[in-house]
N, C-alpha and C positions, 0 to 999 in steps of 0.2 A: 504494500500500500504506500501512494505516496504522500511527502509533505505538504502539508497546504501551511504550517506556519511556522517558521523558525526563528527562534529569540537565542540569540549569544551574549554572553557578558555585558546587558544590559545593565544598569544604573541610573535611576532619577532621583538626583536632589532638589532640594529646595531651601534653599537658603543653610540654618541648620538643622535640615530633616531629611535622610536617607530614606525615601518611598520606595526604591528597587532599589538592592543590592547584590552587582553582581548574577541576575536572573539566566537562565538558559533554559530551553527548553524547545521541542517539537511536539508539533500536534494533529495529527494525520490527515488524512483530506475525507469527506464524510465518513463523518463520526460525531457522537455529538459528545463533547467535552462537560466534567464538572471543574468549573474555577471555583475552588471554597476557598471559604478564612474570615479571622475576626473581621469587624469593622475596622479600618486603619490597616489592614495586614499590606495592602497593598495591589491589588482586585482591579477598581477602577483605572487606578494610574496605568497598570499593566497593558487592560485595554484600549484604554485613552492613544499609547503610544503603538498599539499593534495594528488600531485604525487611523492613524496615521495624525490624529487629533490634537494630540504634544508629543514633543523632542526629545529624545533620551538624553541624558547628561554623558554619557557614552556608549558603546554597544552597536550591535546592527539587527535590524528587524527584516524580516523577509515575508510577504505573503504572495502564494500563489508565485515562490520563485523570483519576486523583484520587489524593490523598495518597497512601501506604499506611501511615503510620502513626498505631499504632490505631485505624485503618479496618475496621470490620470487615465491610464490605461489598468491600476489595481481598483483604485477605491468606489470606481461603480462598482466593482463585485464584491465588495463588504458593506454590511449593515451591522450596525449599531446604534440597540435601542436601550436607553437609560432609565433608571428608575424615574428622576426626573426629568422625562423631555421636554425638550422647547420646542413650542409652535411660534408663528407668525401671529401679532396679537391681531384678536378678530377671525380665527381661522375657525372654518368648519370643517367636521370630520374629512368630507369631500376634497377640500383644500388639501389637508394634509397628506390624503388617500393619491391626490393628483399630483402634489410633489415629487411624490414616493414613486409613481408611474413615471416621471421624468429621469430620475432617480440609478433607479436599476429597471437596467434592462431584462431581464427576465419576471418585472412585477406582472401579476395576476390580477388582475383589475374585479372577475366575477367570483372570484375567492375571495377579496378583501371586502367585498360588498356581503357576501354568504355569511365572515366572521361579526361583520357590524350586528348585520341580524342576529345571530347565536349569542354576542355578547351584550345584546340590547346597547348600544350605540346609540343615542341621540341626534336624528339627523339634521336637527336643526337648532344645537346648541353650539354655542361656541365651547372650542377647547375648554379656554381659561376660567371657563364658567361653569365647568363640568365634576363631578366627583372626581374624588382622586381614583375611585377604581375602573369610573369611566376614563379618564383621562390612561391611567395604564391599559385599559381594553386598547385604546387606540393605538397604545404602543407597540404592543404583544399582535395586533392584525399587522401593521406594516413588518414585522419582524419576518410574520410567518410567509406574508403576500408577496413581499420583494424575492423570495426566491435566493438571496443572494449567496455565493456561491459560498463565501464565508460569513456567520450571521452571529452577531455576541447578542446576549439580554445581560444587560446588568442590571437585576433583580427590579426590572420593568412592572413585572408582576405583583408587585407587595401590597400592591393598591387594592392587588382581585380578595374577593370572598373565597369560601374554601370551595364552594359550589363556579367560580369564574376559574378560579387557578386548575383544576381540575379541567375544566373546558380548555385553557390554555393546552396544559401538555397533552393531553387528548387528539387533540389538531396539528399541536408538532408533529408529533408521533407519526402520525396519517400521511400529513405534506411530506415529513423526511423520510417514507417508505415509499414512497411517490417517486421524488423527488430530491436523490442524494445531495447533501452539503455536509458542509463543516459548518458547524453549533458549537457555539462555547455560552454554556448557563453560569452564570454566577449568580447563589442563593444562601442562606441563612438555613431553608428549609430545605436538609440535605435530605430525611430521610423525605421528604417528598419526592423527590427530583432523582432517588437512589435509584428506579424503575425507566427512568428516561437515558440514564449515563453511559456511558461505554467505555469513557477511562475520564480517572479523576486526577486533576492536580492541585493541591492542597497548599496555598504561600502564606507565611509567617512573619510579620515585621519585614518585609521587603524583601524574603530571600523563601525558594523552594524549598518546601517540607517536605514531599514527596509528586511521584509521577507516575501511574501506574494502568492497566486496564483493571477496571473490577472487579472482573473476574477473579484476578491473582491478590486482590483486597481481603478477597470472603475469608483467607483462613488467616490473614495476618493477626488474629486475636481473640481472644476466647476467655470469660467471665467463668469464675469456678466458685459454688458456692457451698459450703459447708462445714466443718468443724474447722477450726486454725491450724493443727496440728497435721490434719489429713490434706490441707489445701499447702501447709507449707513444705510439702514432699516434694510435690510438684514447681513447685515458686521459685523453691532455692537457686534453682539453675536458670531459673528467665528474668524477663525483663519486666519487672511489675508496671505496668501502666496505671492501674487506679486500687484503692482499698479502699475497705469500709467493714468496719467492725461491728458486728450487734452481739455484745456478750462473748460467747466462746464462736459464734459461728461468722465466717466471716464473708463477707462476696471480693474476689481481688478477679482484676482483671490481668491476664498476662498476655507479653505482647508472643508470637509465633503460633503455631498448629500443633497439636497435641497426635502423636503416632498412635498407632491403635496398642500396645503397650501401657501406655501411658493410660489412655480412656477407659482401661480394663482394671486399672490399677484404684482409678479414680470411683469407677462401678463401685468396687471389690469396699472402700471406704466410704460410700454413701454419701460421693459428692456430686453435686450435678451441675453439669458441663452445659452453659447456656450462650448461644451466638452473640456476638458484640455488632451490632447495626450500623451501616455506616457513619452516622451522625457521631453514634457514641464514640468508633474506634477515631475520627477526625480531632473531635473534639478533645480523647485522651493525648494523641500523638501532637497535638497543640500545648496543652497543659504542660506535656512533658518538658518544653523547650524552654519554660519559666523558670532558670534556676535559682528564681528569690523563692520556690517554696519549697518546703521540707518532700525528699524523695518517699512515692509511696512502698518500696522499698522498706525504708526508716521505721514507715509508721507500720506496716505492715511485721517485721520482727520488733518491732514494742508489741502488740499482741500477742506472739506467740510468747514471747516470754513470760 
């Protein structure tokens, strides 16, 4: 499969705040990507610079094989829709639907009209005037409508209800089976989005935490929960990612896959071996990188003792 986006030795500063440091990465040509990470981690900026939108402080970006800045032989083929988009003030959904038709060549004009309807759209509201989860409908139809050949959301969608967001990946889904590209989602709501992903990449304060397909995600960690004693058999040798103590019985998460050896062992001591969800294993391998707080490790043999 090939590249549709390559970032090398990228870094943006800002005066004195390090937003990328040092970034690298590829991200294959249809497939739809997860961008996770805290608020701050560094998400937006990433993208900002990948569609061509601000300047790295150094580094080189590539999509689709060449620049994209002020290229304008790339940047019709990227869309990029933000959580907070800007319209033209005064704009009607129309307005925006027909920029968007100027826009990228490949947009879908009786699809984006189908999406308004499905999302209840306002056809004769202004933007500016609109809900914020109308105003993200609007976002999330030109996302899906333009077709474009590389397509980011940065969490466009926070606006929708549980019953609109659902609609959202619903119609992704459908258009990118259709319709291959390269999707890059960046979201807060990972185990939402867990079903849509195909490989995740995870950035921390301005630098890669991980890069992976999914797939090879599922076994990277596994929650054990049971007596202290029968869970610290198991522990001693890994890498403890989270604990938590109730009395003698404990739940610790540890980072690798457990050999069937091991889950025989674990049977045999009446502890039970429960899946770590993507959200949670992201969320641990995030925590882990805070070394202001006490290792779960630490806390984990003060209980057995």
């Amino acid at each position: 499969m090939s590249t549709a986006i390559e970032v090398t030795g990228l870094s943006r500063r800002y005066r004195r705040t390090t937003a990328l440091d040092n970034v690298s990465l590829r991200l294959e040509k249809d497939t739809i990507h997860g961008l996770l990470g805290r608020n701050g981690a560094g998400k937006t900026t990433l993208m900002s610079i990948i569609t061509g939108q601000d300047w790295p402080t150094v580094g080189e970006v590539k999509v689709l094989g060449d620049r994209p800045h002020e290229n304008e032989q790339v940047l019709p083929r990227i869309c990029f829709v933000r959580e907070e988009q800007r319209y033209i003030d005064d704009a009607l959904p129309k307005h925006a639907f027909n920029a968007a038709a100027q826009a990228f060549p490949r947009w879908d004009a009786e699809l984006a009209n189908r999406l308004a309807s499905e999302f209840r759209v306002p056809e004769k509201t202004r933007i500016k005037k609109m809900s914020r989860g109308q105003r993200s409908a609007v976002g999330v139809i030109i996302g899906i409508a333009s077709r474009a050949e590389v397509t980011f959301f940065d969490e466009p969608y926070m606006g929708l209800d549980a019953v609109a967001r659902q609609l959202f990946y619903d119609r992704l889904l459908e258009d990118y089976a259709a319709h291959p590209r390269t999707v890059v989602l960046s979201s807060h709501l990972i185990d939402e989005i867990a079903h849509l992903i195909e490989n995740v990449v995870v950035i921390d304060q301005g630098k890669i935490l991980l890069q992976e397909p999914v797939e090879q995600l599922r076994d990277r960690a596994v929650t054990l929960v049971g007596r202290a004693d029968a869970v610290a058999e198991i522990a001693a040798t890994r890498e403890v990612l989270h604990h938590e103590a109730m009395g003698r019985i404990v739940r610790t998460t540890l980072l690798g896959a457990l050999d069937d050896a091991e889950r025989r062992a674990l049977e045999e001591r009446d502890v039970e071996v429960v899946p770590v969800s993507l959200q949670q294993l992201i969320v641990r391998l995030t925590a882990r990188q805070d070394q202001s707080q006490p290792s779960a490790m630490d806390s984990f043999q003060e209980v057995v003792r």
